[in-house]
RODREN-474609 format. One record per residue: residue in three letters; x, y, z of N, C-alpha, C, O in turn. Coordinates in steps of 0.2 Angstrom, whole numbers, plus 2048, in hexadecimal, padded with zeros to 3 digits. Example, Ala and Ser with C-alpha at 12.3 -4.5 7.8 and 13.67 -1.06 7.14 Angstrom:
BEGIN
TORVO   tordren   nxx   nyy   nzz   caxx   cayy   cazz   cxx   cyy   czz   oxx   oyy   ozz
TORVO       ALA   842   7E4   827    83E    7EA    827   842   7F0   827   847   7EF   82A
TORVO       SER   840   7F5   823    844    7FB    824   840   800   827   843   806   828
END
This chain:
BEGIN
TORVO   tordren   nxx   nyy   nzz   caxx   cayy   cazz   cxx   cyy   czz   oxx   oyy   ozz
TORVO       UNK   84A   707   77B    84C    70D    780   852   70A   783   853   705   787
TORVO       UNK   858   70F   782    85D    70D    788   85C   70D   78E   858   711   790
TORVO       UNK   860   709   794    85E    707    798   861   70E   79D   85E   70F   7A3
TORVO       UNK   865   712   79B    865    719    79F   85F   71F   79E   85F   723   7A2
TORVO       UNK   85B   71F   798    856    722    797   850   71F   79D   84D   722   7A1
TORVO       UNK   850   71B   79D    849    718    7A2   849   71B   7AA   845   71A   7AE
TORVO       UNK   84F   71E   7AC    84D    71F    7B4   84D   725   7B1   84D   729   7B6
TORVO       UNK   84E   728   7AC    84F    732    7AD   847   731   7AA   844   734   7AE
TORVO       UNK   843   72F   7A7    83A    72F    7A4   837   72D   7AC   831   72F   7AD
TORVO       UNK   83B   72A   7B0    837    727    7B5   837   72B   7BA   833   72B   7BF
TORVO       UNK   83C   731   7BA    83D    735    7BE   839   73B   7BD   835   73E   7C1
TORVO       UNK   83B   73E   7B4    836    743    7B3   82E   742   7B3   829   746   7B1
TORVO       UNK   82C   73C   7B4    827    739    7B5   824   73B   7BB   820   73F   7BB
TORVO       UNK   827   737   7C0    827    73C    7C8   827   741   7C9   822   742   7CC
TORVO       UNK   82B   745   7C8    829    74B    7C7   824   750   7C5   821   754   7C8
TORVO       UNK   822   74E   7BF    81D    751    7BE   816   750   7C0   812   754   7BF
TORVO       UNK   814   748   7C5    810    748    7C6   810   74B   7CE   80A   74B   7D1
TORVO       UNK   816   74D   7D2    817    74E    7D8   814   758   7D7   812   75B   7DC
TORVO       UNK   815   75A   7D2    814    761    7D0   80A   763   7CF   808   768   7CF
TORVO       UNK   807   75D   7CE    800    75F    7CD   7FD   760   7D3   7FF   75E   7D8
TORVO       UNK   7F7   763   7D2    7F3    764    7D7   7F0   75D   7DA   7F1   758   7D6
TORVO       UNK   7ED   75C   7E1    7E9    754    7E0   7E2   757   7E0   7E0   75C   7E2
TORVO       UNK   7E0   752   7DC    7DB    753    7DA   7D4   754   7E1   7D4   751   7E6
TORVO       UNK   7D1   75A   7E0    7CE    75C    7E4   7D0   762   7EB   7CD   764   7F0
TORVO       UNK   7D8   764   7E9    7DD    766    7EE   7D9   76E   7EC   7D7   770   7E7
TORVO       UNK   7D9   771   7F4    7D6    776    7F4   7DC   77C   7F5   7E1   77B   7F8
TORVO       UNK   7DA   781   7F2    7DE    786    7EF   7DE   78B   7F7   7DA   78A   7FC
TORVO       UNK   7E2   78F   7F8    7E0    795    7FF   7DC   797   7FC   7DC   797   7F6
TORVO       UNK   7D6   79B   804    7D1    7A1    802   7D5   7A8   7FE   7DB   7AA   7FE
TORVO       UNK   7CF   7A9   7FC    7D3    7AF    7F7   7D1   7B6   7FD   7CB   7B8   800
TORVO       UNK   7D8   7B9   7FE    7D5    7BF    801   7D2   7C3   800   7D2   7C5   7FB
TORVO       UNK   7CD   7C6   805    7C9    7CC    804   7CE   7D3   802   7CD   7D6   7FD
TORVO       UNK   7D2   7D3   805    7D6    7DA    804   7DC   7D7   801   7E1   7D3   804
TORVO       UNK   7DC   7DA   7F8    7E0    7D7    7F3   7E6   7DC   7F3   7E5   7E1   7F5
TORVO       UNK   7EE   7DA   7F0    7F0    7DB    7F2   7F3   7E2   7EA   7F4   7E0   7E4
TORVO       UNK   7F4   7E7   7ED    7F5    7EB    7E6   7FD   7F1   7E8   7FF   7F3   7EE
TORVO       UNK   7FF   7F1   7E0    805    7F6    7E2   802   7FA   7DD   7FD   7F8   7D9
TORVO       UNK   805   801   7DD    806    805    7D7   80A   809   7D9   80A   80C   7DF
TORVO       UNK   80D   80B   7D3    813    80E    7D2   811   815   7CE   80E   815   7C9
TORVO       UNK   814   81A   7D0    814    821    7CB   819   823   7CB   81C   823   7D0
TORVO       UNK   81C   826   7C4    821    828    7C2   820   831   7C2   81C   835   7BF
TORVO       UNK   825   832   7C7    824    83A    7C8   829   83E   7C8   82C   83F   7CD
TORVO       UNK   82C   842   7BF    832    842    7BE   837   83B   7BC   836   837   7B8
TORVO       UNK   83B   83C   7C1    841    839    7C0   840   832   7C6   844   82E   7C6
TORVO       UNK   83A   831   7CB    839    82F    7D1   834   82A   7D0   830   82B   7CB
TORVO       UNK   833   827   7D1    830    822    7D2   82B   821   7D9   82D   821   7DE
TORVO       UNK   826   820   7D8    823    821    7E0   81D   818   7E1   817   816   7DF
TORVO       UNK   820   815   7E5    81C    80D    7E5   819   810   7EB   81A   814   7F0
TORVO       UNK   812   80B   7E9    80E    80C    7F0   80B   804   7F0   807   803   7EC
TORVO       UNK   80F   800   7F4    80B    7FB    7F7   808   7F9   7FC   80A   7FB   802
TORVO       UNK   800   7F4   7FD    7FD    7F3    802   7F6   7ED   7FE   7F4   7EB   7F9
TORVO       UNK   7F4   7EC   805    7EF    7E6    802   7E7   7EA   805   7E6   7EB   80B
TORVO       UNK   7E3   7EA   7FF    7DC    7EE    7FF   7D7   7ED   804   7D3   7E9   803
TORVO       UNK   7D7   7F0   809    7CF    7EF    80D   7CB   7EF   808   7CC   7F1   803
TORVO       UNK   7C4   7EC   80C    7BD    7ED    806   7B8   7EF   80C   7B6   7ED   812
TORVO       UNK   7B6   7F5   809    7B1    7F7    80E   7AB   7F4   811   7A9   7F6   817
TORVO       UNK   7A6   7EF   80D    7A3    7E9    80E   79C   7ED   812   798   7E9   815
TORVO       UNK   79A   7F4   810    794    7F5    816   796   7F7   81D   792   7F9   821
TORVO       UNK   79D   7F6   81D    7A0    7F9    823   7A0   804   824   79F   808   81F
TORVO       UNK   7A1   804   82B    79F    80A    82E   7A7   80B   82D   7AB   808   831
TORVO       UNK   7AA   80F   828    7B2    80F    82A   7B6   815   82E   7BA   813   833
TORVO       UNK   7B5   819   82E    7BC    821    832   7B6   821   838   7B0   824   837
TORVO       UNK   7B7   820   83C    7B5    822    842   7B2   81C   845   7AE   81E   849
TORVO       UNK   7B2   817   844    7AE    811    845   7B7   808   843   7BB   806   847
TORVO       UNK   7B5   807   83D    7B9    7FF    83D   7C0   804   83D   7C4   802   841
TORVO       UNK   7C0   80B   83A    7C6    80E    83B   7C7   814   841   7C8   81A   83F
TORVO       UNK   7C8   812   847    7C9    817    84D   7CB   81F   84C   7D1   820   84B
TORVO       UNK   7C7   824   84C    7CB    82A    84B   7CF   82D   852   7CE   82B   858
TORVO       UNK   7D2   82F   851    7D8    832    853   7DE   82B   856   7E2   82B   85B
TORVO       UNK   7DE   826   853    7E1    81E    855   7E7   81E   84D   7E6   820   847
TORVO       UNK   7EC   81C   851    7F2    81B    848   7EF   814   843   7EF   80E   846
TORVO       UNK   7ED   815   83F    7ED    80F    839   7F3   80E   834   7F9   811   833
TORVO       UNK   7F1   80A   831    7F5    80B    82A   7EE   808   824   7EA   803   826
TORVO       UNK   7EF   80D   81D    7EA    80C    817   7EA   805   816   7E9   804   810
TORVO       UNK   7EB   7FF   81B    7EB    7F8    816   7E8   7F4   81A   7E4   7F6   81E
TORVO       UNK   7E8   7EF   81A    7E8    7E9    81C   7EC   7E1   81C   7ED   7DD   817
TORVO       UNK   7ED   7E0   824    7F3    7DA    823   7F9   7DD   823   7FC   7DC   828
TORVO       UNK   7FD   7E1   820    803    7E4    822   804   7EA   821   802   7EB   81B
TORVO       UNK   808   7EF   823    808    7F5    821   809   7F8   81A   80E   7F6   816
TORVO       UNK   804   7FE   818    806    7FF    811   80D   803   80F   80E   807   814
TORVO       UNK   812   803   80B    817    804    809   819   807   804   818   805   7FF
TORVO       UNK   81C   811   805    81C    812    800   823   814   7FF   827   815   804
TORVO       UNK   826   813   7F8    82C    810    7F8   82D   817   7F3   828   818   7F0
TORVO       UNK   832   81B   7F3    837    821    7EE   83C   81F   7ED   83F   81C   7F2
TORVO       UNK   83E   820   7E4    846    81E    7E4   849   821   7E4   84F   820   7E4
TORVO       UNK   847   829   7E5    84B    82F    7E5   847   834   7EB   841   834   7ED
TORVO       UNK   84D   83A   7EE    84A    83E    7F4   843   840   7EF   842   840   7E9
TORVO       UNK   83D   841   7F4    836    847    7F3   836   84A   7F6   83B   84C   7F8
TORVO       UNK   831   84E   7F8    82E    853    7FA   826   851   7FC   823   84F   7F8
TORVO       UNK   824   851   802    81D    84E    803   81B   853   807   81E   856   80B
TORVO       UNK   814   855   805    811    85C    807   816   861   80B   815   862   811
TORVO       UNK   81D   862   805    81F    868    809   827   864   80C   82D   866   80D
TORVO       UNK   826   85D   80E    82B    85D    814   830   856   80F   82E   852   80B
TORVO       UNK   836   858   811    83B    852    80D   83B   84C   810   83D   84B   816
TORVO       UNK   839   847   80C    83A    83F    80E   840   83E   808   841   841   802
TORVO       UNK   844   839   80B    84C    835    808   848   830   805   843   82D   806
TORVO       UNK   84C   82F   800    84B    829    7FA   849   822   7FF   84C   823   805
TORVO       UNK   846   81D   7FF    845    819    801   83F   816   803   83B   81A   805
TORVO       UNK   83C   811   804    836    80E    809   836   80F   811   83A   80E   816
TORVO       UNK   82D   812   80F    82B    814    817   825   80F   818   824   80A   814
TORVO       UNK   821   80F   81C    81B    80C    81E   815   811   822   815   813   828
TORVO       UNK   812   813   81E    80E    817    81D   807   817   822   802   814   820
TORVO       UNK   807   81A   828    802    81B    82C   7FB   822   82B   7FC   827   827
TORVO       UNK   7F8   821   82F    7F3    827    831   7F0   829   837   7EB   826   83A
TORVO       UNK   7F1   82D   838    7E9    82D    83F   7E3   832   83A   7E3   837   837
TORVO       UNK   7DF   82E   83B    7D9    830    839   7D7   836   83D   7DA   836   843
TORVO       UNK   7D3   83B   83B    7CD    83F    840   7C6   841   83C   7C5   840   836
TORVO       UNK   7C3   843   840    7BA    845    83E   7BC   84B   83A   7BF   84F   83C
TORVO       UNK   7B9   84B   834    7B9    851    82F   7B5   859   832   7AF   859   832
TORVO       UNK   7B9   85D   834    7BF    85F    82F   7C6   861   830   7C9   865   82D
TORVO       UNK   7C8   85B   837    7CC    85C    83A   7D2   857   834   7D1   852   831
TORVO       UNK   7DA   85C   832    7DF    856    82F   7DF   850   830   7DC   84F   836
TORVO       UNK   7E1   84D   82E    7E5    843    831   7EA   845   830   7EC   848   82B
TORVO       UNK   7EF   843   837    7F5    843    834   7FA   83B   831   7FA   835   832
TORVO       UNK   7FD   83D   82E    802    838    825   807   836   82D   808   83A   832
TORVO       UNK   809   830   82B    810    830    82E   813   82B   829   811   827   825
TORVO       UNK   819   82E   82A    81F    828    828   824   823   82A   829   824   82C
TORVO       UNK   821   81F   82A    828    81B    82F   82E   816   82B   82E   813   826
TORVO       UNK   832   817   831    83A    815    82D   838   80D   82E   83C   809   82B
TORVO       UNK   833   80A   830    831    803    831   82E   803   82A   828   803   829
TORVO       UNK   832   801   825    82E    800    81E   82C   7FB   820   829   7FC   826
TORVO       UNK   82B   7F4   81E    827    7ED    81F   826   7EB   829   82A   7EA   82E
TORVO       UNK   821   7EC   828    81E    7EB    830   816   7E9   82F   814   7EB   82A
TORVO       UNK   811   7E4   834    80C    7E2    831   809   7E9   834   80C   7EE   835
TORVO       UNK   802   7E9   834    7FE    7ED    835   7FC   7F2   839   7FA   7F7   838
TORVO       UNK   7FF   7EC   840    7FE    7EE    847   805   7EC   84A   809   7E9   846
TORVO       UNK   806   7EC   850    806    7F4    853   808   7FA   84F   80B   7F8   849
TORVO       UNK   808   800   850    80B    803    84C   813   803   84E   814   801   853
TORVO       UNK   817   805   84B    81E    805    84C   820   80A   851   826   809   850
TORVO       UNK   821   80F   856    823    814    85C   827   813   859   82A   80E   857
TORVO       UNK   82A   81B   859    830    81D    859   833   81A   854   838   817   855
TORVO       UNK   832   81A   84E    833    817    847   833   81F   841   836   821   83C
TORVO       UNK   82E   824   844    82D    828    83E   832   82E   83C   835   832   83F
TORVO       UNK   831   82E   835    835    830    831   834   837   830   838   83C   82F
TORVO       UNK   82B   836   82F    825    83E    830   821   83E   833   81F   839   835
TORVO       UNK   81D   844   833    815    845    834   815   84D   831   818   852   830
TORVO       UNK   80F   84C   82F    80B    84F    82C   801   850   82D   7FD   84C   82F
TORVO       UNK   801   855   82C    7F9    858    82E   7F7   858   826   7FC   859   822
TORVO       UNK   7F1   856   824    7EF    856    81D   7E6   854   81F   7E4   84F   822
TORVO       UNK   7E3   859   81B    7DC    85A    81A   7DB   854   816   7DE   851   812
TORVO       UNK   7D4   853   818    7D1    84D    812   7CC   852   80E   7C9   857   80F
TORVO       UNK   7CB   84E   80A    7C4    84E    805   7BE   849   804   7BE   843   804
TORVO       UNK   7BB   84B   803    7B5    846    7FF   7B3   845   7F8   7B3   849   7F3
TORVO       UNK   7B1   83E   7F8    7B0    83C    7F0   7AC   838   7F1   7AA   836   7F7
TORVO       UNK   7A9   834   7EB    7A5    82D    7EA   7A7   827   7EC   7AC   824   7EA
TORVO       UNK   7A4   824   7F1    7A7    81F    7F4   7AA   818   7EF   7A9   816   7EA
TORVO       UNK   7AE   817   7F3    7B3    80F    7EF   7B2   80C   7F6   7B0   80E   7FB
TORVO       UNK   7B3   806   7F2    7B1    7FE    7F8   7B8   7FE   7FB   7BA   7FE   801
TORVO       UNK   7BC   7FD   7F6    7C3    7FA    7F6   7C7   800   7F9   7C6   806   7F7
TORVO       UNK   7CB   7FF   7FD    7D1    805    7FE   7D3   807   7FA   7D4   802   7F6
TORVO       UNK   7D6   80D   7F7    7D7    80F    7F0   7DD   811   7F1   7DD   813   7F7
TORVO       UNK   7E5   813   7EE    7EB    817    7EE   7EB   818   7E8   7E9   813   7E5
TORVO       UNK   7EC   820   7E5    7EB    820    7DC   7EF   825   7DE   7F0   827   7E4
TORVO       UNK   7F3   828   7D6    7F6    82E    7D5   7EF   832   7CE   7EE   831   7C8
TORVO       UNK   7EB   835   7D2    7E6    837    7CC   7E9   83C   7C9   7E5   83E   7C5
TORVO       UNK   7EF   841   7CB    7F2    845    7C6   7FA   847   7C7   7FD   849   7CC
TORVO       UNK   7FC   846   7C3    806    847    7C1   805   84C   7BB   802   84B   7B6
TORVO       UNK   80A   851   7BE    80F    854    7BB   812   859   7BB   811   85E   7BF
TORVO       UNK   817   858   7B7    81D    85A    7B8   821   857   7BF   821   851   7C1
TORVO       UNK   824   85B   7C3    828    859    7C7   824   859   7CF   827   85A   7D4
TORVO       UNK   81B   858   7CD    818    856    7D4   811   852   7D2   80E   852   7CD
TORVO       UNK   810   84F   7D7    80A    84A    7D6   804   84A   7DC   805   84D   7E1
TORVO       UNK   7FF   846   7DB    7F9    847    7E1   7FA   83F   7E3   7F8   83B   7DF
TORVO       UNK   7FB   83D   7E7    7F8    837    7EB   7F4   836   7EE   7F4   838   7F4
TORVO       UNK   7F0   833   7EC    7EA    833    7EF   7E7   82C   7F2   7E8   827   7EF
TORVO       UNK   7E5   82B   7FA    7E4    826    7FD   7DB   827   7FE   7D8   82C   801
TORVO       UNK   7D9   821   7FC    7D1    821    7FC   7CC   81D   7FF   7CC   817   7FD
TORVO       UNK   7C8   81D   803    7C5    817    806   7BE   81A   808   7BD   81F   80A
TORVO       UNK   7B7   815   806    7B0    818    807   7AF   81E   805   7AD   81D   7FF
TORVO       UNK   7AF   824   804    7AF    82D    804   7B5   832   805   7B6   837   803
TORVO       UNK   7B8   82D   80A    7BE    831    80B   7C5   831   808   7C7   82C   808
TORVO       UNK   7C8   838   805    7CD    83A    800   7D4   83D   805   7D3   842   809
TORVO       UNK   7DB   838   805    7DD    83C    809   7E3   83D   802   7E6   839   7FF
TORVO       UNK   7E3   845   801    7EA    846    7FC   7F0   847   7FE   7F1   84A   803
TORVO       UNK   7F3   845   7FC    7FC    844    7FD   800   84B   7F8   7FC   84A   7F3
TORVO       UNK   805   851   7F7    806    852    7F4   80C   850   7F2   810   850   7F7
TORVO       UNK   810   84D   7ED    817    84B    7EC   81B   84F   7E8   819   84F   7E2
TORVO       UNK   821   854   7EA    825    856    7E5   82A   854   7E4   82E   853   7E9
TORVO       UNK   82D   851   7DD    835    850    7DD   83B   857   7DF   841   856   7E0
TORVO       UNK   839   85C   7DF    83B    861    7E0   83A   866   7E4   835   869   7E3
TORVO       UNK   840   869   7EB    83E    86A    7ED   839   871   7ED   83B   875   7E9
TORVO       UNK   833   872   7F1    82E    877    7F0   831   87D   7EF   837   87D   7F1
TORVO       UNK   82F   882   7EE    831    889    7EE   830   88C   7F2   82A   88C   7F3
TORVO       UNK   833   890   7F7    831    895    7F9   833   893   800   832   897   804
END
């Protein structure tokens, strides 16, 4: 072996052992509330919705862990973020290409919640942002079979509009999204 090869094997030697775990090395706790994006493509628009899952655990949720008529946002740890890469239309009202941070106030059924949007895309949880929003909106919920996990789904697309749908225990809150704007 030449005598320039012995400190570069001694080095990627180090290395390599500087990169392993030590034996026994404990890993972080794995979050209860995991971290999910999902994306729908709506027309020409793309629509992300990020946030990290509550799990409902046997908990008492809309009127109890979650305060009615108090602003939240669908996540946990930091606000959920729904990002367009082109103008929409959201039940009716024009939001701008961009990321928002998506709030709610709950109320006792069969009263709406109202949707907000705030120009604070990335913010934690709490407080809520004042004087940040972009919308508000009144929108009725539904019920369904409960999920443990906070749920954000598009259960139906097409053509140039979609259902968003945000889900937690029973309760269904629908979003409508149009790429174009409504009629009339």
């Amino acid at each position: 072996m030449s005598p320039n090869v012995a400190p570069i094997l001694l080095a990627a030697a180090l290395v390599s052992v500087s990169v392993l775990p030590a034996e026994g090395q404990e890993r972080d706790p794995i979050p209860l509330s995991q971290y999910q994006s999902v994306t729908q493509s709506v027309g020409w628009v793309d629509v992300t919705v990020e946030y990290r899952r509550p799990v409902a655990r046997g908990r008492d949720l809309f009127g109890a862990l979650v305060p009615f008529e108090e602003v939240w946002t669908p996540a946990a740890d930091s606000a959920a973020v729904v990002t367009f890469t082109d103008d929409v239309w959201m039940e009716g009202t024009e939001v701008p290409e961009g990321s928002y941070s998506l709030w709610l106030i709950p109320r006792a059924a069969p009263e709406a919640w109202t949707v907000i949007l705030s120009k604070a895309a990335r913010v934690f949880h709490a407080p809520y942002p004042e004087g940040q929003d972009l919308l508000r909106l009144e929108v009725s919920t539904t019920t369904a079979p409960h999920v443990e996990n906070l749920q954000i789904s598009f259960p139906w697309v097409l053509g140039p509009e979609a259902s968003l749908h945000m889900q937690w225990g029973q309760v269904v809150l629908p979003l409508r999204i149009r790429i174009v704007a409504p009629e009339g």
